[in-house]
Biopython code that builds the backbone (N, CA, C, O; Angstrom):
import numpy as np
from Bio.PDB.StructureBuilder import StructureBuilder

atoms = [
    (1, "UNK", "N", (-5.457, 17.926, -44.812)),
    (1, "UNK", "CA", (-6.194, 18.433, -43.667)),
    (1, "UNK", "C", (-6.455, 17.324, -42.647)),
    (1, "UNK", "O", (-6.195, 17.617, -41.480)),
    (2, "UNK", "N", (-7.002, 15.907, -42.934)),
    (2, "UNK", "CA", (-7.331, 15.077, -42.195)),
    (2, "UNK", "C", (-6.173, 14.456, -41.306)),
    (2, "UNK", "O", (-6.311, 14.027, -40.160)),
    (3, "UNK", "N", (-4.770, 14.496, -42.206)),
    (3, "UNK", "CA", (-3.558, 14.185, -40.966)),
    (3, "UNK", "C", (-3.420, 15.290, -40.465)),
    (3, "UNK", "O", (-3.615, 15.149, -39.258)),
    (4, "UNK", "N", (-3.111, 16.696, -40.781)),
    (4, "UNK", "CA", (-3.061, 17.595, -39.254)),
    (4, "UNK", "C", (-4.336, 17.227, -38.450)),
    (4, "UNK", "O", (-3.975, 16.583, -37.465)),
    (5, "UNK", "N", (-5.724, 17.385, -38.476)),
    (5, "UNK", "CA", (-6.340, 16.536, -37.646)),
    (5, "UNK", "C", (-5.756, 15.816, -36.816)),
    (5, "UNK", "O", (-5.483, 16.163, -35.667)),
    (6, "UNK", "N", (-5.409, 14.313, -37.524)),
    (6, "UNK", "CA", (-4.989, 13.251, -36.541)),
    (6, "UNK", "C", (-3.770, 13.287, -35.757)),
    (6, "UNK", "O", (-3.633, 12.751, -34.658)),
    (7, "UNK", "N", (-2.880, 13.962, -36.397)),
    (7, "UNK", "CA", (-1.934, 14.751, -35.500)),
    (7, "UNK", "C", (-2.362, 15.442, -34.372)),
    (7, "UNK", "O", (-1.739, 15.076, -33.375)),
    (8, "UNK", "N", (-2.962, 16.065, -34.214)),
    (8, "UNK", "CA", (-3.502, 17.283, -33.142)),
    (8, "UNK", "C", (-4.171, 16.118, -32.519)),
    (8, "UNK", "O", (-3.822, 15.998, -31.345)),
    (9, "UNK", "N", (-4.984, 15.252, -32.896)),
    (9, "UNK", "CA", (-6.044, 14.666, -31.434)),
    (9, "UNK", "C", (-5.232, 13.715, -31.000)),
    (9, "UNK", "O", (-5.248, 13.530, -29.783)),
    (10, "UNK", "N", (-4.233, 12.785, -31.905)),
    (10, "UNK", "CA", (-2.859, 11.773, -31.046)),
    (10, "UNK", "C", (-2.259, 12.828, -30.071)),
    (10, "UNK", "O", (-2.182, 12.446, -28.903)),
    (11, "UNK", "N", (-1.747, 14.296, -30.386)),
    (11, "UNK", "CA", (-0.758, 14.691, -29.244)),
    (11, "UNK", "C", (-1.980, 15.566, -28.011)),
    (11, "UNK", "O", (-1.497, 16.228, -27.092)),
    (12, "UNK", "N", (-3.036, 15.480, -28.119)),
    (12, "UNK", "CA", (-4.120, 16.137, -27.439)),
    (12, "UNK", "C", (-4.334, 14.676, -26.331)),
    (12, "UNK", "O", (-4.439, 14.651, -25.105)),
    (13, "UNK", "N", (-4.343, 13.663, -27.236)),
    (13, "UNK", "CA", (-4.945, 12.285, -26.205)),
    (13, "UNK", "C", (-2.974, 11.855, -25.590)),
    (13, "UNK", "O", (-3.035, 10.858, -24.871)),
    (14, "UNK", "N", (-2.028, 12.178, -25.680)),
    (14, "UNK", "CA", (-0.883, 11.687, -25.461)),
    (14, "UNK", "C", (-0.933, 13.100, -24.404)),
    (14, "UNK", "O", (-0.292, 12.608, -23.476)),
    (15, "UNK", "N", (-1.183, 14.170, -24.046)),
    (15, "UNK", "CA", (-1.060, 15.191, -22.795)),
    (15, "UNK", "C", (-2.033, 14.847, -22.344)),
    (15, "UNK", "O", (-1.801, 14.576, -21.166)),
    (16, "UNK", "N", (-2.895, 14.707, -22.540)),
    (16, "UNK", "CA", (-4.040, 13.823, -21.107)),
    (16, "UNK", "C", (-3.790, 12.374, -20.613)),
    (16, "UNK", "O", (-4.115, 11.973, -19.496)),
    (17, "UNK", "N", (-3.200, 11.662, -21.533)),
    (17, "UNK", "CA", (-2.370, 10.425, -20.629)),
    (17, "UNK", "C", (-1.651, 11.100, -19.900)),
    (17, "UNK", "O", (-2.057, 11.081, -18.738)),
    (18, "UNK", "N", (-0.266, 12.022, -20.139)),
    (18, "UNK", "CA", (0.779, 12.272, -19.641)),
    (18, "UNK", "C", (0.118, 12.926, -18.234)),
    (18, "UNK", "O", (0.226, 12.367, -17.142)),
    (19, "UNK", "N", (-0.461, 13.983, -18.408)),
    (19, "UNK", "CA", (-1.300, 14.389, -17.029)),
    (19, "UNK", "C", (-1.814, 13.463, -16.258)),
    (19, "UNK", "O", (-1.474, 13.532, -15.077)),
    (20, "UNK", "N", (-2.812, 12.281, -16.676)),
    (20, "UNK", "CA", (-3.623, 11.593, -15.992)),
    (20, "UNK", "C", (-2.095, 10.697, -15.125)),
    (20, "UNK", "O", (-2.216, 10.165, -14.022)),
    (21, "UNK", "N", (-1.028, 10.711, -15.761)),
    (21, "UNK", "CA", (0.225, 10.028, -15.571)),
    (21, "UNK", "C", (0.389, 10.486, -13.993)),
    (21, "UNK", "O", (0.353, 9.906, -12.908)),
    (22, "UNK", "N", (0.572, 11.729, -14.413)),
    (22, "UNK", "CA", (1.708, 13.221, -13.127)),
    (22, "UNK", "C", (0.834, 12.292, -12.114)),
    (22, "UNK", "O", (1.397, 11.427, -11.443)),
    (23, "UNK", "N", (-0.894, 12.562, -12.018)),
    (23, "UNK", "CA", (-1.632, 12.603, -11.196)),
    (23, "UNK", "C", (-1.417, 11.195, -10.693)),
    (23, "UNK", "O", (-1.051, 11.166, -9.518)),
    (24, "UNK", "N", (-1.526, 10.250, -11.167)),
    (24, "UNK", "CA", (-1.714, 9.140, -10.277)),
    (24, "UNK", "C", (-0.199, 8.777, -9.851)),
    (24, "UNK", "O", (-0.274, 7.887, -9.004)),
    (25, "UNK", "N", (0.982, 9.077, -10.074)),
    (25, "UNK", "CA", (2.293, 9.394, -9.614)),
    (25, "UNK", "C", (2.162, 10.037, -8.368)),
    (25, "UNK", "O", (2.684, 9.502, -7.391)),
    (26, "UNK", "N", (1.576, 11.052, -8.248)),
    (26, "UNK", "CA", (1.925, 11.884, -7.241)),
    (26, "UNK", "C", (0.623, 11.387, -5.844)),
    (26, "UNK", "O", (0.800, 11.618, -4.648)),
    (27, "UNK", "N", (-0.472, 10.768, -6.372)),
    (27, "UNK", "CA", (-1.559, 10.151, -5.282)),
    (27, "UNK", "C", (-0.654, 8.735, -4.930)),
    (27, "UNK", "O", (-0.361, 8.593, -3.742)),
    (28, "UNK", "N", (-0.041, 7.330, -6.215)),
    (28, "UNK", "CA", (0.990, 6.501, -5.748)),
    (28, "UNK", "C", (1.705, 7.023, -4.451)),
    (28, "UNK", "O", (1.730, 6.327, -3.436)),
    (29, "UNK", "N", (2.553, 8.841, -4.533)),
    (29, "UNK", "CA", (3.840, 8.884, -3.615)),
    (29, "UNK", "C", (2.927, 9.069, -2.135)),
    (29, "UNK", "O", (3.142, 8.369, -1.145)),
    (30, "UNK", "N", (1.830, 10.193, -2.197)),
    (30, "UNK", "CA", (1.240, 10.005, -1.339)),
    (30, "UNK", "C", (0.805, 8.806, -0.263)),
    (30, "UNK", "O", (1.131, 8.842, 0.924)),
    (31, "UNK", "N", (0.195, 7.979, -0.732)),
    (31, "UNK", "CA", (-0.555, 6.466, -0.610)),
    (31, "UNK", "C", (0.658, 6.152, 0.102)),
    (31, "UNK", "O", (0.560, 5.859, 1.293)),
    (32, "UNK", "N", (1.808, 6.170, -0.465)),
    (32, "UNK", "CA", (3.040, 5.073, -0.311)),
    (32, "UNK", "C", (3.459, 5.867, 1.231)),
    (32, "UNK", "O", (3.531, 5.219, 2.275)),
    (33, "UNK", "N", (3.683, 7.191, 1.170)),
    (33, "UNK", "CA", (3.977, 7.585, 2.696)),
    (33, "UNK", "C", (2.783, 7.493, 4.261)),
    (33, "UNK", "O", (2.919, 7.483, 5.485)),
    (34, "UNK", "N", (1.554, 7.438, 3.176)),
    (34, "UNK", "CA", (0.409, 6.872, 4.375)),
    (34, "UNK", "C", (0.574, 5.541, 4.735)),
    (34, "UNK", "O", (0.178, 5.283, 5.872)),
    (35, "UNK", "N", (1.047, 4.612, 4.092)),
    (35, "UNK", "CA", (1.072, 3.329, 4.307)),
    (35, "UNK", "C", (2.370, 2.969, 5.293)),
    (35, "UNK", "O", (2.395, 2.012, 6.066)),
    (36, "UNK", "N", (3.381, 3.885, 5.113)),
    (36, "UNK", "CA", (5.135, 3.586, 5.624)),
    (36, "UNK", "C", (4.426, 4.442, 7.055)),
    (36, "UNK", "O", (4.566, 3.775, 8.081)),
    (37, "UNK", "N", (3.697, 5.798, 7.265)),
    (37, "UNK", "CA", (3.223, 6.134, 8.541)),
    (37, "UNK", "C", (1.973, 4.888, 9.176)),
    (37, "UNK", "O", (1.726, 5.110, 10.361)),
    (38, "UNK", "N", (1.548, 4.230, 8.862)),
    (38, "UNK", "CA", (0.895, 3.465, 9.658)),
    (38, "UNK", "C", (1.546, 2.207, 9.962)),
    (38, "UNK", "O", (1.336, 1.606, 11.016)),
    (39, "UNK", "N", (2.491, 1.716, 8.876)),
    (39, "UNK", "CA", (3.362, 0.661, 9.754)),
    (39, "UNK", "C", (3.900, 0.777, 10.632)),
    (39, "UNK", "O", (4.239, -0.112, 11.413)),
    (40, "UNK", "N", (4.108, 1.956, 10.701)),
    (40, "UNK", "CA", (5.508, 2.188, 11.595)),
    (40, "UNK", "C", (4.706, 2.651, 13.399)),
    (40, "UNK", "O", (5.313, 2.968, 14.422)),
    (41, "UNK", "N", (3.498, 2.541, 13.223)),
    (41, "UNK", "CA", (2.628, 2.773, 14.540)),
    (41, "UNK", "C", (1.615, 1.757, 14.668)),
    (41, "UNK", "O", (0.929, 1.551, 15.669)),
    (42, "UNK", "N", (1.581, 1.146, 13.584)),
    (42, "UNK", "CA", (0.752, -0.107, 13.618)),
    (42, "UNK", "C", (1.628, -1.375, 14.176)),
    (42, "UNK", "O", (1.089, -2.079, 15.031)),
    (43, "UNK", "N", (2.659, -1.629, 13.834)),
    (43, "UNK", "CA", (3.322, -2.456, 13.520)),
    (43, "UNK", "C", (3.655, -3.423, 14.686)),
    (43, "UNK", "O", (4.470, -2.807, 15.373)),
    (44, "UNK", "N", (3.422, -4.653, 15.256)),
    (44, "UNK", "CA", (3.114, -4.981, 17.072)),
    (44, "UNK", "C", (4.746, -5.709, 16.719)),
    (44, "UNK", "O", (5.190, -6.115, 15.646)),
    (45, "UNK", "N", (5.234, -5.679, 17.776)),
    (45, "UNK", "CA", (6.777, -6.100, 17.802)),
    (45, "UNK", "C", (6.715, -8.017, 18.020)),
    (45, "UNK", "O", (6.021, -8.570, 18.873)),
    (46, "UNK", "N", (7.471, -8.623, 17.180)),
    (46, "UNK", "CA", (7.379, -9.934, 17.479)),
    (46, "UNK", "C", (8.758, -10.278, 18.027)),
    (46, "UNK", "O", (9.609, -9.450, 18.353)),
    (47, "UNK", "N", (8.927, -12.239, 18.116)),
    (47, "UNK", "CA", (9.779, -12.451, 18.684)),
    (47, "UNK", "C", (9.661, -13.881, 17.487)),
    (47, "UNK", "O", (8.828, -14.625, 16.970)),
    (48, "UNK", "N", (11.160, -13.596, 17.522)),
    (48, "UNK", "CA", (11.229, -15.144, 16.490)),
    (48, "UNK", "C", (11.406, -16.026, 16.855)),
    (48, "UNK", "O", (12.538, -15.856, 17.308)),
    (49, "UNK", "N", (11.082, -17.283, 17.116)),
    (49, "UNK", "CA", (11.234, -18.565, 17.363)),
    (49, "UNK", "C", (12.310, -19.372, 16.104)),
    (49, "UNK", "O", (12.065, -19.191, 14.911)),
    (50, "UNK", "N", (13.107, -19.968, 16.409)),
    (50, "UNK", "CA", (13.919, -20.538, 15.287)),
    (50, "UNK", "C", (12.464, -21.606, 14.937)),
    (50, "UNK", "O", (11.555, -21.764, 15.752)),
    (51, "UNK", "N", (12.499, -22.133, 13.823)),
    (51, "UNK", "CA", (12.247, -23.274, 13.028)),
    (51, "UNK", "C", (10.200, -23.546, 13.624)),
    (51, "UNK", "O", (9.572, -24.605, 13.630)),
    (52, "UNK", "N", (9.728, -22.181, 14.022)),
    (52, "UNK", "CA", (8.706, -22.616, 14.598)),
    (52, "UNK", "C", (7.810, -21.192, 13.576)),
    (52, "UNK", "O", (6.921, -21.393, 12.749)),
    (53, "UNK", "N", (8.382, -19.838, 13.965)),
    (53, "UNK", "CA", (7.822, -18.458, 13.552)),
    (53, "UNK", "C", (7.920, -17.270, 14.517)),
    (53, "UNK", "O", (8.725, -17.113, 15.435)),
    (54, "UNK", "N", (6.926, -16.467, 14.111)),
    (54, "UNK", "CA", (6.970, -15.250, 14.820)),
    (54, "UNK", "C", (5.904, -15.052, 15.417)),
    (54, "UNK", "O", (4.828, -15.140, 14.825)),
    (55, "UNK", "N", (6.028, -14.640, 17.157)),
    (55, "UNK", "CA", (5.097, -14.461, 17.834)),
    (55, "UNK", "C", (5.328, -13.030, 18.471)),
    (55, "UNK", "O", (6.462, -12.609, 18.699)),
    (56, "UNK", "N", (3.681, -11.999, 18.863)),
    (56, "UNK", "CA", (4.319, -11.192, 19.295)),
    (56, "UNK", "C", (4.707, -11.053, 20.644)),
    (56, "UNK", "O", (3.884, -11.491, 21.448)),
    (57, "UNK", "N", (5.416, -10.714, 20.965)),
    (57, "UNK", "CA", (5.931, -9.928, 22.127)),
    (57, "UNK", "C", (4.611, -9.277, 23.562)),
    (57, "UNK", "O", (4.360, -9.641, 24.711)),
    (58, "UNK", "N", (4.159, -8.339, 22.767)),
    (58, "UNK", "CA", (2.681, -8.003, 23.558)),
    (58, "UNK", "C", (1.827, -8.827, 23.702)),
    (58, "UNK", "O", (1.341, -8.682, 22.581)),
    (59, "UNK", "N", (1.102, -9.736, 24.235)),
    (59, "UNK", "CA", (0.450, -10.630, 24.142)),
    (59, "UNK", "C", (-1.492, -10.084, 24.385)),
    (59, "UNK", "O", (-2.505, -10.739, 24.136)),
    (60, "UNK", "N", (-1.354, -8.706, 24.934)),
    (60, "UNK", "CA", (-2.405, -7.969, 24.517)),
    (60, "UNK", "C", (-3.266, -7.979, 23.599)),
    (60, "UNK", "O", (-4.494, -7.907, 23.618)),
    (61, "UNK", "N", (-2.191, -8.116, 22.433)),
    (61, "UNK", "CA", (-2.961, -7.993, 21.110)),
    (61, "UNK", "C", (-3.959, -9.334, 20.593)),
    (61, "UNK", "O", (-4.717, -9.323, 19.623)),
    (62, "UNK", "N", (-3.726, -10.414, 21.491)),
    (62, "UNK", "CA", (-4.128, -11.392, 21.057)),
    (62, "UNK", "C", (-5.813, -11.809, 21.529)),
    (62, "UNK", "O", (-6.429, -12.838, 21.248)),
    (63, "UNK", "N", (-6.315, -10.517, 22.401)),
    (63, "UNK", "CA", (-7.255, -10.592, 23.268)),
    (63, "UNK", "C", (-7.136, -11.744, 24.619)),
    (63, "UNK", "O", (-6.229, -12.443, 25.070)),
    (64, "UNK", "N", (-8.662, -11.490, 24.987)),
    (64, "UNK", "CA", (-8.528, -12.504, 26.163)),
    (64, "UNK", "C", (-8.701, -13.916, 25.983)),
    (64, "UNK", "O", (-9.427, -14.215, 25.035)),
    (65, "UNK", "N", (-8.192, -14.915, 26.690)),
    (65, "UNK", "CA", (-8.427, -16.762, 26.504)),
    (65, "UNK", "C", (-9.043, -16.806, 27.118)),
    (65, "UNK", "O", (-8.794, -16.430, 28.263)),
    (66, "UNK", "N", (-10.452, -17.374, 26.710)),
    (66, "UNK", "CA", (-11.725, -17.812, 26.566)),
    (66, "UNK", "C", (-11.580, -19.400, 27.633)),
    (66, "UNK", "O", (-12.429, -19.954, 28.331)),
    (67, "UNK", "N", (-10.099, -19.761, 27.351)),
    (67, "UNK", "CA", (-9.898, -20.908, 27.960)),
    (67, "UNK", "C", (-10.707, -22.408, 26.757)),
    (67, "UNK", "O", (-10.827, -23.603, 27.030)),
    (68, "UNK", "N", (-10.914, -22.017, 26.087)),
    (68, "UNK", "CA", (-11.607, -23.080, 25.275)),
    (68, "UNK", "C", (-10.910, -24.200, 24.783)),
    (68, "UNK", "O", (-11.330, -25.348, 24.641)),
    (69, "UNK", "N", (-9.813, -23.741, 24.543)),
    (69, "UNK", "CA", (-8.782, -24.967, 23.918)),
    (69, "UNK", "C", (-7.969, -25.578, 25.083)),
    (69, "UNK", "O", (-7.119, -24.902, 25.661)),
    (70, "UNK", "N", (-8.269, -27.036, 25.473)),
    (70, "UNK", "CA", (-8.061, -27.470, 26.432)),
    (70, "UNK", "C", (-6.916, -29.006, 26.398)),
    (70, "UNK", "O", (-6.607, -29.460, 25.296)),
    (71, "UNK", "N", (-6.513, -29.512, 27.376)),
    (71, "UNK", "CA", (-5.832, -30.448, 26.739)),
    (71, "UNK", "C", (-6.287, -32.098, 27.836)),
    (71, "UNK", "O", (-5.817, -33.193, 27.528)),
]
sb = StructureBuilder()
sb.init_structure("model")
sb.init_model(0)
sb.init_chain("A")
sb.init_seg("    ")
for serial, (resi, resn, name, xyz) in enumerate(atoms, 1):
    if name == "N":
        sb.init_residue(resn, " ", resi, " ")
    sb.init_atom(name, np.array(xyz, "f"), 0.0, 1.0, " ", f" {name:<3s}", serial, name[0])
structure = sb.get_structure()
């Protein structure tokens, strides 16, 4: 009696993993297409500099110069 028991609550706790599984699979695919829609409207266009980096393009984004850094 006590292994059908433990039988039944291993495959009882192995379908609530498997479910708890589906679920966070399917919130992952979600997440993953909210994230690919905000890059793709977030995303500020740069310009590469060889051997220096990437700057962007819009210079908007960088707010206004305060003028503080002086030479």
């Amino acid at each position: 009696m006590s292994d059908y028991s433990e039988t039944t609550q291993l495959r009882t706790r192995c379908t609530i993993l498997e479910s708890q599984i589906n679920v966070l699979q399917t919130r992952n695919s979600e997440l993953q297409k909210r994230i690919d829609q905000l890059e793709k409207t977030s995303t500020p266009l740069y310009k590469e500099v060889p051997n220096v980096g990437k700057f962007p393009v819009d210079y908007t984004s960088l707010g206004p110069d305060d003028g503080d850094f002086q030479i």
